[in-house]
N, C-alpha and C positions, 0 to 999 in steps of 0.2 A: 504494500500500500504506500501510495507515494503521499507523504508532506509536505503544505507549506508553510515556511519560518520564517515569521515576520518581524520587523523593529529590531534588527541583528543591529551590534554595533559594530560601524567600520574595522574594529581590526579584530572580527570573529572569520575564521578561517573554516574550512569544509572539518577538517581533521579534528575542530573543537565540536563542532557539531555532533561527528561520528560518537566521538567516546561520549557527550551528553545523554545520544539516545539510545546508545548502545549496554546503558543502565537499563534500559528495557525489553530489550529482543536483539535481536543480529538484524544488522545494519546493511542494505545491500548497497546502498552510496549515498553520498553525501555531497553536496555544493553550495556555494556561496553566488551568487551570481553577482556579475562585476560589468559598469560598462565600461565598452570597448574604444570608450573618444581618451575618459581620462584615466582608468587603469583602478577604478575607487568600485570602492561595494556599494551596490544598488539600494542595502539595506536588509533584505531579504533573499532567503536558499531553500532548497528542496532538501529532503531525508526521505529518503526509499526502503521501506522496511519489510523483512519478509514475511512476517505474520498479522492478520487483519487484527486479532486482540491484541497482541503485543504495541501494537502504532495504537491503534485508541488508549491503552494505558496510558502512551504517551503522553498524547493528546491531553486524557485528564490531570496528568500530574506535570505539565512543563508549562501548559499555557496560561498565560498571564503571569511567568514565574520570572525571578531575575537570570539571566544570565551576560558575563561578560561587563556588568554594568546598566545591562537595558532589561526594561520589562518583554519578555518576547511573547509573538504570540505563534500559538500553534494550530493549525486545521489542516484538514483533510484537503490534497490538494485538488484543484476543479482540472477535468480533461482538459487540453486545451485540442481543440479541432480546425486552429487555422493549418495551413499548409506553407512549406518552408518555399522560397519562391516566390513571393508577393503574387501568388496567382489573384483570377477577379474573385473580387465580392459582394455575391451576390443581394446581398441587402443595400447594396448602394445601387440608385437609379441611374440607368446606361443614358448620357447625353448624346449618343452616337445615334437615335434612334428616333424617328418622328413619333410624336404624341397625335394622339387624335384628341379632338375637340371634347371635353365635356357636356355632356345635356346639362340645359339650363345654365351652365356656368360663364365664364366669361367670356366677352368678344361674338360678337354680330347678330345673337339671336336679340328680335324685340320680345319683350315680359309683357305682360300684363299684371301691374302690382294692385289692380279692382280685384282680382280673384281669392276667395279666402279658402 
């Protein structure tokens, strides 16, 4: 079950994480994620643990707890289902493509606003 660890303090490294959660279960990896312009922690890392009860103990006994200096926090990490690639997305509206008119809405049609 993969974790996510939040409010990390800049100089928590993956290896500090590993042995934190490795109080609870066997750890299958551990990261820090860092951006790539200035070389600095994002703030937040993943923990990959290989049993579903051993990562919820986790869960219960790390999150909102101190570590490194910070309060962290811990949950269950969300899938993420983009695609590596900047392929399309498809929730954005395609400008490439002709709109047809709306009934009743704006441009050329006359109303009748007597009507109730």
């Amino acid at each position: 079950m993969n974790l996510f660890i939040g409010n990390l303090n800049p100089i928590t490294k993956a290896e500090g994480l590993r042995i934190l959660f490795s109080e609870f279960g066997e750890v299958v990896s551990s990261k820090v994620i860092f951006d790539n312009m200035t070389g600095t922690s994002k703030g937040f890392g993943f923990v990959e643990m290989g049993d579903k009860n051993q990562a919820f103990d986790a869960i219960d006994n790390l999150d909102m707890s101190y570590f490194e200096g910070n309060i962290i926090s811990v949950k269950e990490a969300k899938q993420n289902n983009t695609k590596p690639g900047g392929g399309s997305n498809s929730s954005r509206p395609s400008y490439n493509k002709p709109r047809s008119p709306r009934p009743g809405g704006y441009g050329g049609g006359e109303r009748n606003y007597n009507k109730l």
